[in-house]
N, CA, C and O atoms as a DFTB+ gen file, in Angstrom:
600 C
 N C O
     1  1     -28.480       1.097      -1.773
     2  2     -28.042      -0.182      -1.257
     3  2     -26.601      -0.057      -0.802
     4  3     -25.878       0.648      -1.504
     5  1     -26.073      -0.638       0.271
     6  2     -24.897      -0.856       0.811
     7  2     -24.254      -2.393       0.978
     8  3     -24.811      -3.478       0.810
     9  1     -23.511      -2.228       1.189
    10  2     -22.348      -3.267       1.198
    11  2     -21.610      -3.361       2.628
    12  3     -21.424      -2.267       3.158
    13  1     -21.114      -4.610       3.410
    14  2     -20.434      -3.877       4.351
    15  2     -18.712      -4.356       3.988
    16  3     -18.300      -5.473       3.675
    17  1     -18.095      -3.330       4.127
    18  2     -16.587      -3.569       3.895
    19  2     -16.192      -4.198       5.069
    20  3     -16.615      -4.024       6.212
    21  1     -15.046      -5.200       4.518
    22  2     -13.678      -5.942       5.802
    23  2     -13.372      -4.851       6.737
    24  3     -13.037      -3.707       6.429
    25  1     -13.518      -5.316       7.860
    26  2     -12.341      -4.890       8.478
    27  2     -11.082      -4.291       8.638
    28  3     -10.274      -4.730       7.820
    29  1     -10.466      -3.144       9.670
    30  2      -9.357      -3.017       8.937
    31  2      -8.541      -4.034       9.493
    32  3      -8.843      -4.398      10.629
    33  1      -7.268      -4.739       8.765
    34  2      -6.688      -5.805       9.056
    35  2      -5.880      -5.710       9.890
    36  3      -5.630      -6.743      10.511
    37  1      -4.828      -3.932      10.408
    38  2      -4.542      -3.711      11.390
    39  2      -4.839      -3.107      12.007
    40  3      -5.679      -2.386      11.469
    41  1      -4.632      -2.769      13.340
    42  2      -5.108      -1.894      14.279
    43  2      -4.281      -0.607      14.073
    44  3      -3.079      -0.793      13.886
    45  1      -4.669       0.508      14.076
    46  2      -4.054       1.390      13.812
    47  2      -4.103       2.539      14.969
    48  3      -3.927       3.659      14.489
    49  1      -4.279       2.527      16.225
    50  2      -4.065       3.055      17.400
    51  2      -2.559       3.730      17.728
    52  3      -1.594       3.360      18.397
    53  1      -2.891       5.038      16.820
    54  2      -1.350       5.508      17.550
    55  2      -0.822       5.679      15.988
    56  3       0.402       5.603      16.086
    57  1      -1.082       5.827      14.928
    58  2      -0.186       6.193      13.613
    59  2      -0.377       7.116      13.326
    60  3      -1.400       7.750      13.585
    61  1       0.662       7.518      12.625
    62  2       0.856       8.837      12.082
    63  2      -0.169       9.013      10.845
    64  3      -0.303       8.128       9.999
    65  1      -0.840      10.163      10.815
    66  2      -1.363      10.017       9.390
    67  2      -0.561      10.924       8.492
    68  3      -1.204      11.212       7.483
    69  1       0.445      11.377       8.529
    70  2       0.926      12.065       7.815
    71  2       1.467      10.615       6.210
    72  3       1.569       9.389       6.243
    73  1       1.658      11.605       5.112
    74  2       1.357      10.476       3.848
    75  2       3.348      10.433       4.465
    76  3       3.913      10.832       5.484
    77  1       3.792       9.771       3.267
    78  2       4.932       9.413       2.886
    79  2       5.901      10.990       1.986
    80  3       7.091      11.280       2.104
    81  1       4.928      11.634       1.235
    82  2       5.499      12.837       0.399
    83  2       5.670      14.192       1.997
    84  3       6.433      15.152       1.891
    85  1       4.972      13.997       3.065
    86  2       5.397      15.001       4.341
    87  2       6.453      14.326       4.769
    88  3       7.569      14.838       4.680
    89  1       6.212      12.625       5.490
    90  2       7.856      12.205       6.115
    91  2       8.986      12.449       5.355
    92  3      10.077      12.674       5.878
    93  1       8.805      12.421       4.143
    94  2      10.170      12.928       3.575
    95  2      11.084      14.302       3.422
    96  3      12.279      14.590       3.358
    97  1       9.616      15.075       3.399
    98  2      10.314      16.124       3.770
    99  2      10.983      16.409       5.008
   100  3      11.879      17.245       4.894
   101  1      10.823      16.013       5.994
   102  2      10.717      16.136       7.668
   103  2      10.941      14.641       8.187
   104  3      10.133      14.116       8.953
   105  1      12.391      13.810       7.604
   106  2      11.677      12.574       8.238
   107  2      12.610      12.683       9.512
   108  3      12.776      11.510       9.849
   109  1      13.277      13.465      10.356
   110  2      13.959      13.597      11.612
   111  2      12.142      13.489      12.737
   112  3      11.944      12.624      13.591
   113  1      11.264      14.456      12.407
   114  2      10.002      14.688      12.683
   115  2       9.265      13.022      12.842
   116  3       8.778      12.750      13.939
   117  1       9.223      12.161      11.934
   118  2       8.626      10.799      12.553
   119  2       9.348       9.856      12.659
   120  3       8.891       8.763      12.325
   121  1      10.817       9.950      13.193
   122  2      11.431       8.875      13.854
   123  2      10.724       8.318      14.910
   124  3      10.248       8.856      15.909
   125  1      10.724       6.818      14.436
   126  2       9.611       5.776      14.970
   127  2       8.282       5.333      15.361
   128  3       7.592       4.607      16.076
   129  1       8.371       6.488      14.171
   130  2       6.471       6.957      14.613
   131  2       5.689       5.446      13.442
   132  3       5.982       5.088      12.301
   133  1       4.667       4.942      14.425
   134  2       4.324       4.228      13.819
   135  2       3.363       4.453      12.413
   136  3       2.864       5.578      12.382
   137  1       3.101       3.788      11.526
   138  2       2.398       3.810       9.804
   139  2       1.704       2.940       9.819
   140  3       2.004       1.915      10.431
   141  1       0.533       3.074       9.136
   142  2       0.233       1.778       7.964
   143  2      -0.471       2.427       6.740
   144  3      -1.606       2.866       6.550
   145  1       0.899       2.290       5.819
   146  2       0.753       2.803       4.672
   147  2       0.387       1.462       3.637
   148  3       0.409       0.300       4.042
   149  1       0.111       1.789       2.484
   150  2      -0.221       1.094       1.215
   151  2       0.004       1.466       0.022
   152  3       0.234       2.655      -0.196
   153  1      -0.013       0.601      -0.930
   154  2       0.064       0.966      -1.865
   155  2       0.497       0.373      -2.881
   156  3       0.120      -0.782      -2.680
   157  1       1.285       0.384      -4.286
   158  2       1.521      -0.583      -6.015
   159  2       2.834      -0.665      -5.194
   160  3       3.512       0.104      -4.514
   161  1       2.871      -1.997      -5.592
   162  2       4.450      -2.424      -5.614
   163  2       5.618      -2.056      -6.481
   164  3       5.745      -2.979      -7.286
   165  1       6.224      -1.447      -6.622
   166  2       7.346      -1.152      -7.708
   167  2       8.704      -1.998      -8.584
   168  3       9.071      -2.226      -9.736
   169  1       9.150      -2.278      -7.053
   170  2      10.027      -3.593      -7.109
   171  2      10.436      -4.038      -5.743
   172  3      10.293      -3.541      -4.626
   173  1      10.945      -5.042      -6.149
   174  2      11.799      -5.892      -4.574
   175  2      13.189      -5.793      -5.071
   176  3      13.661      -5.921      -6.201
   177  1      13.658      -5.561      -4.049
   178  2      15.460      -5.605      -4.095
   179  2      15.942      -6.088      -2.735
   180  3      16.018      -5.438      -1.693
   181  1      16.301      -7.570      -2.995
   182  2      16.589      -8.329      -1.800
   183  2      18.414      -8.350      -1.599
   184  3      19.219      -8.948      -2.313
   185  1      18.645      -7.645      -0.607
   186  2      20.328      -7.629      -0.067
   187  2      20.801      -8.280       0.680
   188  3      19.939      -9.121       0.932
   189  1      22.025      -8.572       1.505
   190  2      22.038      -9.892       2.038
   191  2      21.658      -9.903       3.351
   192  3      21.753     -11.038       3.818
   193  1      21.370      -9.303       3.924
   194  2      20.473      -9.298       5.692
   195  2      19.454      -8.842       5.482
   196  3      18.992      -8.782       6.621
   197  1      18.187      -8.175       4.375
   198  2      17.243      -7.943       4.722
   199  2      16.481      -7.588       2.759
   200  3      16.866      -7.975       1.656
   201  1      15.713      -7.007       3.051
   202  2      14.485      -7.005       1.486
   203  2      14.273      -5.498       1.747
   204  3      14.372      -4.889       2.812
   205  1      14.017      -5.133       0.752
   206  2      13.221      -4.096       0.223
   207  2      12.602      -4.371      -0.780
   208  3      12.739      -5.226      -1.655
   209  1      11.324      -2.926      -0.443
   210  2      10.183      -3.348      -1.644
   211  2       9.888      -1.822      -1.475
   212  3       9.463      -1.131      -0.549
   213  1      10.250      -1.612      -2.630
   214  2       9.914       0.121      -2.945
   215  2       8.369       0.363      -3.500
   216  3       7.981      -0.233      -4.506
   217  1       7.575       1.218      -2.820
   218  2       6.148       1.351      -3.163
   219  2       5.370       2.596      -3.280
   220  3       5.254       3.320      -2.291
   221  1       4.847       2.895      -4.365
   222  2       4.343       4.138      -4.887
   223  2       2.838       4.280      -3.909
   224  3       1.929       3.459      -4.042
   225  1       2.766       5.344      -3.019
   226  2       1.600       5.060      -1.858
   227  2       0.668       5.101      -2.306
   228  3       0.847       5.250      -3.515
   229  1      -0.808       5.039      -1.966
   230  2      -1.855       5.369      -2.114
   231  2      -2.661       5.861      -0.875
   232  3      -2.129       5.804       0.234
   233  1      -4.052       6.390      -1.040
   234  2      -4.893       6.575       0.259
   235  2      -5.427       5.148       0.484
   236  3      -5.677       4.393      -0.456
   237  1      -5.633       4.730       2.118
   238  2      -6.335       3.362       2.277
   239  2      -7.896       4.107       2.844
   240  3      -8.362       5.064       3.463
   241  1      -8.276       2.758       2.045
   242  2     -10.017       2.459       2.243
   243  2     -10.040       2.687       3.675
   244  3      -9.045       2.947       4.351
   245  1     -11.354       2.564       4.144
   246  2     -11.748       2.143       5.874
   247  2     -11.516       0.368       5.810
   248  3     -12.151      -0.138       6.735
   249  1     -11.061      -0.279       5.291
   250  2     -10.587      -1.810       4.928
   251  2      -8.903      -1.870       4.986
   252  3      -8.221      -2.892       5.063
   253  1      -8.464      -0.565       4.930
   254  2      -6.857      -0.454       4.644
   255  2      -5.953      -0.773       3.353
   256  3      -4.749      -0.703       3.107
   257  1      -7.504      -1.289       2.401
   258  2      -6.814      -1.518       0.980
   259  2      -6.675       0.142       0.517
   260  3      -7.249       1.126       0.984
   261  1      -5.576       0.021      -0.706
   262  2      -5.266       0.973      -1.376
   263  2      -6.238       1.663      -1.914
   264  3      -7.004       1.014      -2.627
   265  1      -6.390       2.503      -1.821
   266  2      -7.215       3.294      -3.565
   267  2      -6.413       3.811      -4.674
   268  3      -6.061       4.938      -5.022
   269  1      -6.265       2.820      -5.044
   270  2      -5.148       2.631      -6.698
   271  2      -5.764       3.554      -7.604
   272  3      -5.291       3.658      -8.736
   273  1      -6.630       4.151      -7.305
   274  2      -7.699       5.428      -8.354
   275  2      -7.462       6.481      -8.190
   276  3      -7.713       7.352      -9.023
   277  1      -6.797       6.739      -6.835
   278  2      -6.972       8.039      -6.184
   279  2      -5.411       8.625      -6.516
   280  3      -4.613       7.770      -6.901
   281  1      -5.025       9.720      -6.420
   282  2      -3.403      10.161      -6.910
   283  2      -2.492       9.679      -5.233
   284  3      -2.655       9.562      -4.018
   285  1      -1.631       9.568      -6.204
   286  2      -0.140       9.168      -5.100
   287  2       0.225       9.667      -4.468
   288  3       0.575      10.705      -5.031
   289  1       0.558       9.730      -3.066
   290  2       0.850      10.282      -1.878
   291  2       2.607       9.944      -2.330
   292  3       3.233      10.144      -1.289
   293  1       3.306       9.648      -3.116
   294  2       4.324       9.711      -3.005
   295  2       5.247       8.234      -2.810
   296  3       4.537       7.277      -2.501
   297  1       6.361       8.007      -2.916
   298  2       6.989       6.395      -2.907
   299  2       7.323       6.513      -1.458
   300  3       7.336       7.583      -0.850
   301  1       7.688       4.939      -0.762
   302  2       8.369       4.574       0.509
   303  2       8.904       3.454      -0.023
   304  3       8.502       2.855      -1.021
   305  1      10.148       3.095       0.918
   306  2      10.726       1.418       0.894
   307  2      10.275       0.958       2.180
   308  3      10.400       1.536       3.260
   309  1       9.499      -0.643       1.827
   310  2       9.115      -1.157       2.917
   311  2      10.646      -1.861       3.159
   312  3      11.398      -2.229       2.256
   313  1      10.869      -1.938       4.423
   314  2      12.132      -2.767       4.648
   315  2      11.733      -3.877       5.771
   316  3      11.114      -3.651       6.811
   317  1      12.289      -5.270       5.265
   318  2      11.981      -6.599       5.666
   319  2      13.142      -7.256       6.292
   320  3      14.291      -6.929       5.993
   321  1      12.980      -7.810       6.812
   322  2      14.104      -8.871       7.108
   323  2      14.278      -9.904       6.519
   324  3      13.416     -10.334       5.752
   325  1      15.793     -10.746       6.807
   326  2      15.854     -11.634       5.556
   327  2      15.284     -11.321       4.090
   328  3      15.232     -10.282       3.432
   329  1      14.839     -12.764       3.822
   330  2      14.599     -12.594       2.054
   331  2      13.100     -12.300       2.010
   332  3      12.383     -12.501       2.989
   333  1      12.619     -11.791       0.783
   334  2      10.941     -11.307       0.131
   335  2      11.708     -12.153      -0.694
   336  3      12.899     -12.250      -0.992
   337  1      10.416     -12.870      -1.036
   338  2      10.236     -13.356      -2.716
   339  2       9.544     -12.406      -3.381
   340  3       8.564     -11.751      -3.027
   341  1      10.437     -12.408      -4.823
   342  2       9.829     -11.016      -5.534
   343  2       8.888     -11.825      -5.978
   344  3       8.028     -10.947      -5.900
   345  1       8.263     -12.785      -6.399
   346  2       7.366     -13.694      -6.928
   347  2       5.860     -13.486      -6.374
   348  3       4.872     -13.513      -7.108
   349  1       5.823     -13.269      -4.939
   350  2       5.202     -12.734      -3.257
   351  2       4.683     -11.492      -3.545
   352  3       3.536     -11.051      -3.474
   353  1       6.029     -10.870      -3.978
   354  2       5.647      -9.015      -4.180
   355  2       5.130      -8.690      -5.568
   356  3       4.706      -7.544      -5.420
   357  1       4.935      -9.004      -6.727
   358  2       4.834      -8.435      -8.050
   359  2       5.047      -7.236      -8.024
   360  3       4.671      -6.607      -7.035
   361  1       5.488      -6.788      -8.742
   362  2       5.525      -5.194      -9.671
   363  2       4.123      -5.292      -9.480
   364  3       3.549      -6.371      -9.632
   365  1       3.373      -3.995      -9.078
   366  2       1.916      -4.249      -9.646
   367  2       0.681      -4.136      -8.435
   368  3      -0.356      -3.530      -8.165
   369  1       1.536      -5.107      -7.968
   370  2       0.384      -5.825      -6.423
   371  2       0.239      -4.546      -5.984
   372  3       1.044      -3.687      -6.344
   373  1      -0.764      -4.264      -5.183
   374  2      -0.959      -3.902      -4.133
   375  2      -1.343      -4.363      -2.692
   376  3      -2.255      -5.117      -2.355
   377  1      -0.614      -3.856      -2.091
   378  2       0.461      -3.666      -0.709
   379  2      -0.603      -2.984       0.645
   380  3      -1.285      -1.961       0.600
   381  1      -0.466      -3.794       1.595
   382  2      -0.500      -2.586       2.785
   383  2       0.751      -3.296       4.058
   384  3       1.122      -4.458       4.224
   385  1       1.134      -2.011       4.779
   386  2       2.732      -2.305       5.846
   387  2       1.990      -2.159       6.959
   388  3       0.936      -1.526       6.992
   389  1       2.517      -2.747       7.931
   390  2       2.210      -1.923       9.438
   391  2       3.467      -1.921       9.787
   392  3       4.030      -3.009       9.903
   393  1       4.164      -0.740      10.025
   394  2       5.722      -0.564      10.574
   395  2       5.612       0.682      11.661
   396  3       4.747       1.004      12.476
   397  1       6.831       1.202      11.307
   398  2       7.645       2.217      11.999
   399  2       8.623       2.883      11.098
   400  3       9.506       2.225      10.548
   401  1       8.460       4.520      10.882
   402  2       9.515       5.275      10.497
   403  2      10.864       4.894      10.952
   404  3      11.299       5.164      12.071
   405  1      11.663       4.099       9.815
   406  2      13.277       4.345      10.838
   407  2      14.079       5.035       9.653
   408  3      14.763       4.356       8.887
   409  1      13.980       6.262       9.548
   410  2      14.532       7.106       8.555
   411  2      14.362       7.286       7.235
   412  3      13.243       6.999       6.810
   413  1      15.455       7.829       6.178
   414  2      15.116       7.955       5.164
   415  2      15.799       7.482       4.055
   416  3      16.422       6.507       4.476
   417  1      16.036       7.624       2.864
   418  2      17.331       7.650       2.071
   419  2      17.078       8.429       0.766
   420  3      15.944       8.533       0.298
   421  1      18.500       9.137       0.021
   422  2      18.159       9.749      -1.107
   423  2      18.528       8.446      -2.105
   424  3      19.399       7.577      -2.098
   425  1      17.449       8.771      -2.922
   426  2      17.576       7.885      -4.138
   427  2      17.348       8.649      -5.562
   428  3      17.656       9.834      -5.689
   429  1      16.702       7.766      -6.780
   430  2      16.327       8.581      -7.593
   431  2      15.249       8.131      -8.001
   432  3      15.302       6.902      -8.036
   433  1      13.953       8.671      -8.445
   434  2      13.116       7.834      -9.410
   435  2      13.310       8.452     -10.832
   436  3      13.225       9.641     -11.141
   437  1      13.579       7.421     -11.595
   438  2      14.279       7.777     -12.825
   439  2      15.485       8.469     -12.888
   440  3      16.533       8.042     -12.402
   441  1      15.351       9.617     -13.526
   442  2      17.056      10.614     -13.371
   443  2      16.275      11.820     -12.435
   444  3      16.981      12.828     -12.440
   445  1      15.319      11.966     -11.822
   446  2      14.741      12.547     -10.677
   447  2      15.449      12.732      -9.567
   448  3      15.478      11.574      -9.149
   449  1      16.111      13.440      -8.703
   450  2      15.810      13.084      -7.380
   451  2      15.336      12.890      -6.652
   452  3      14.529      13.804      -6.482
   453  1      15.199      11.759      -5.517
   454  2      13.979      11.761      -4.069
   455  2      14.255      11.372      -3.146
   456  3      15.208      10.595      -3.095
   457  1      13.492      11.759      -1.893
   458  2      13.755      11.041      -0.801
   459  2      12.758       9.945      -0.407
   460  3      11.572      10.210      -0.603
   461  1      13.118       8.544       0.212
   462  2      12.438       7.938       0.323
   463  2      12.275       8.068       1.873
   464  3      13.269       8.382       2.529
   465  1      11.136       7.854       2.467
   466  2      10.697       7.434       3.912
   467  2      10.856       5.969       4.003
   468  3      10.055       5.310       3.339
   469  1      11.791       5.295       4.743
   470  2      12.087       3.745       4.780
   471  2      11.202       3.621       5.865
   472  3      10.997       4.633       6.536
   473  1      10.529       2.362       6.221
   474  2       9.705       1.854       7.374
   475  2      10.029       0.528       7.232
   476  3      10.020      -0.301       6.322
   477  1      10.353       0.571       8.536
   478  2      10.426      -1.434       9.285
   479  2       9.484      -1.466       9.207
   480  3       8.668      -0.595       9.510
   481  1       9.257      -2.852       8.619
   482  2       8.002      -3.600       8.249
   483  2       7.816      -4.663       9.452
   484  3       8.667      -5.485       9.792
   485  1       6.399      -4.471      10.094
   486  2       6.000      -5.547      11.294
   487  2       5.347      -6.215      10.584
   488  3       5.883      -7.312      10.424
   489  1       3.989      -6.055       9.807
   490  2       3.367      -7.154       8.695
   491  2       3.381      -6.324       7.608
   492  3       3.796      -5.215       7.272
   493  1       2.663      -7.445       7.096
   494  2       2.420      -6.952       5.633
   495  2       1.312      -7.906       4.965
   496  3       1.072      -9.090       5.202
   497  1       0.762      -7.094       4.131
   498  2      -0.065      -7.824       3.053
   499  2      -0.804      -7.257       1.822
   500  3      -1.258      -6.151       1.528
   501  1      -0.729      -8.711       1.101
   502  2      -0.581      -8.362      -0.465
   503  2      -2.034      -8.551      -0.675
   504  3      -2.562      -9.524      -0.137
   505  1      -2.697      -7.796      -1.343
   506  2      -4.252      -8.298      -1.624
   507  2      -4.313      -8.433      -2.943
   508  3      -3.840      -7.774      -3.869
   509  1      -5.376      -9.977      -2.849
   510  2      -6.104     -10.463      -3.718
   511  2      -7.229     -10.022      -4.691
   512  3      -8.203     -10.201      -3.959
   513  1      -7.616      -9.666      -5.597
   514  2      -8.586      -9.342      -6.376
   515  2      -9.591      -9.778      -5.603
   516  3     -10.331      -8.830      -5.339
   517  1     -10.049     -11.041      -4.995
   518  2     -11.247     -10.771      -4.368
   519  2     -11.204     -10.620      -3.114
   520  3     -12.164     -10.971      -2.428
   521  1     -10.296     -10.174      -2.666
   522  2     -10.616      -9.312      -1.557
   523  2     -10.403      -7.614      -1.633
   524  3     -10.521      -6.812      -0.707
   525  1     -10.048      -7.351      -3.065
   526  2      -9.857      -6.197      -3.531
   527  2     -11.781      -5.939      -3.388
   528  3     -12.381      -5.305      -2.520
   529  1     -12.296      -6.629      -4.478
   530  2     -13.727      -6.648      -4.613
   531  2     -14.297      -6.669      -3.369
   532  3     -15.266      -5.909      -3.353
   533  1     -14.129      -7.164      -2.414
   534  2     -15.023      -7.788      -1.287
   535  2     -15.545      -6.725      -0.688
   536  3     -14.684      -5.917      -0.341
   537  1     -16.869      -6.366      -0.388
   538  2     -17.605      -5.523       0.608
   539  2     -18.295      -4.099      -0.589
   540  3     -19.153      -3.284      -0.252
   541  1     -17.575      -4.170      -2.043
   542  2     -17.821      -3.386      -2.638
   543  2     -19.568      -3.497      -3.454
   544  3     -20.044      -4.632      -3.415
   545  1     -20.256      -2.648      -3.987
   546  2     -21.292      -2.767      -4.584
   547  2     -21.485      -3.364      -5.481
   548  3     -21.226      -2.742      -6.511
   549  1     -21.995      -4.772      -5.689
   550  2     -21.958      -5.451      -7.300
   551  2     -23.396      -5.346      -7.968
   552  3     -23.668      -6.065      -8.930
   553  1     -24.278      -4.480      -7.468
   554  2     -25.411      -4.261      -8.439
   555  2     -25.419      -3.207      -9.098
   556  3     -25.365      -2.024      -8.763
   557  1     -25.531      -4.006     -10.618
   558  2     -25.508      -3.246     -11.741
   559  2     -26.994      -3.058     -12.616
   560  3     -27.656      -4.008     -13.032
   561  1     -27.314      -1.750     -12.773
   562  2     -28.575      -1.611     -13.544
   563  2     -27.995      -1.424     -15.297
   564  3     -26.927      -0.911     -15.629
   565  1     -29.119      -2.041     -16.284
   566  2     -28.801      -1.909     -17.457
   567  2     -30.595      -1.873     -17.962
   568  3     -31.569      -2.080     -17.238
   569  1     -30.572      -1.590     -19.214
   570  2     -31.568      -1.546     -20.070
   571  2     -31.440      -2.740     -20.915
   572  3     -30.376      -2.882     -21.517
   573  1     -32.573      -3.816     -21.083
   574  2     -32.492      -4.720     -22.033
   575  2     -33.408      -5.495     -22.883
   576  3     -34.306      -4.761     -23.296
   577  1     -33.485      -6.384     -23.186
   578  2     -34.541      -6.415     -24.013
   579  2     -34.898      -8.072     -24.187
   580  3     -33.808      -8.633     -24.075
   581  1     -35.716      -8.864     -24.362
   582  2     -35.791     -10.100     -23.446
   583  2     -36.581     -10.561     -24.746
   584  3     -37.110      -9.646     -25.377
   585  1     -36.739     -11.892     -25.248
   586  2     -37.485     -12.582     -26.268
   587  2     -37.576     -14.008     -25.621
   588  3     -36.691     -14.688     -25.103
   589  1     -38.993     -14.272     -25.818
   590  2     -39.671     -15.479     -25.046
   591  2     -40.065     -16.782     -26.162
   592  3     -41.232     -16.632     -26.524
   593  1     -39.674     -17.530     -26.551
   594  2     -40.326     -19.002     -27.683
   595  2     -41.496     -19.525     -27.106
   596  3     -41.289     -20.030     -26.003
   597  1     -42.360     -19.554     -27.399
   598  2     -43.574     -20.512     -27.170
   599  2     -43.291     -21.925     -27.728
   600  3     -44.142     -22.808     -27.633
């Protein structure tokens, strides 16, 4: 039995598929190359002309949701304009961007070093549990055992 999955929500004609852990190594290589990456939210850190939201990637579905199951392609900062409500973003959520590579920055995760791949953010969106669920298989087989009252 099948299911049919959403849509993907952006058009993705023309992106890079390279993950976030290659642009960093090489991010001179996708200046302005367009993305649509995804992935857990980490945090928001809103400054005074624009937002960030630092995000641990994942692989996207054929839907463009995350696969939060699958191992990490590595962190990016989505970068926004004006303010994000961190309220909007949770720690947690999962995320998908449609942007553009506009460079990089060194940071740290933890006492780590890293580089992040920053991307201007054109949209964005946060998904819902049931649209996390949506298009997925909900039949479940079990063994059980049934008693009838006359």
């Amino acid at each position: 039995m099948s299911a049919c999955a959403p849509a993907p929500i952006y058009k993705s004609t023309g992106t890079v598929a390279a993950a976030p852990f290659n642009v960093a190594e090489a991010p001179e290589r996708y200046s302005n190359a367009p993305v649509i990456w995804g992935g857990r939210v980490v945090a928001v850190n809103n400054l005074p002309d624009h937002s960030e939201i630092e995000v641990l990637a994942y692989p996207l579905d054929g839907s463009q949701r995350p696969k939060a199951n699958d191992s990490g392609l590595g962190r990016f900062i989505a970068t926004m304009p004006g303010y994000v409500e961190s309220m909007d973003y949770p720690a947690g959520a999962l995320v998908t961007v449609d942007g553009q590579i506009s460079g990089s920055r060194a940071g740290k995760v933890g006492e780590a070093p890293y580089v992040f791949p920053l991307v201007k953010v054109n949209q964005s969106h946060v998904w819902t549990t049931s649209e996390l669920n949506s298009g997925k298989n909900n039949v479940h087989f079990g063994v059980g055992v049934g008693v009838g009252i006359r």
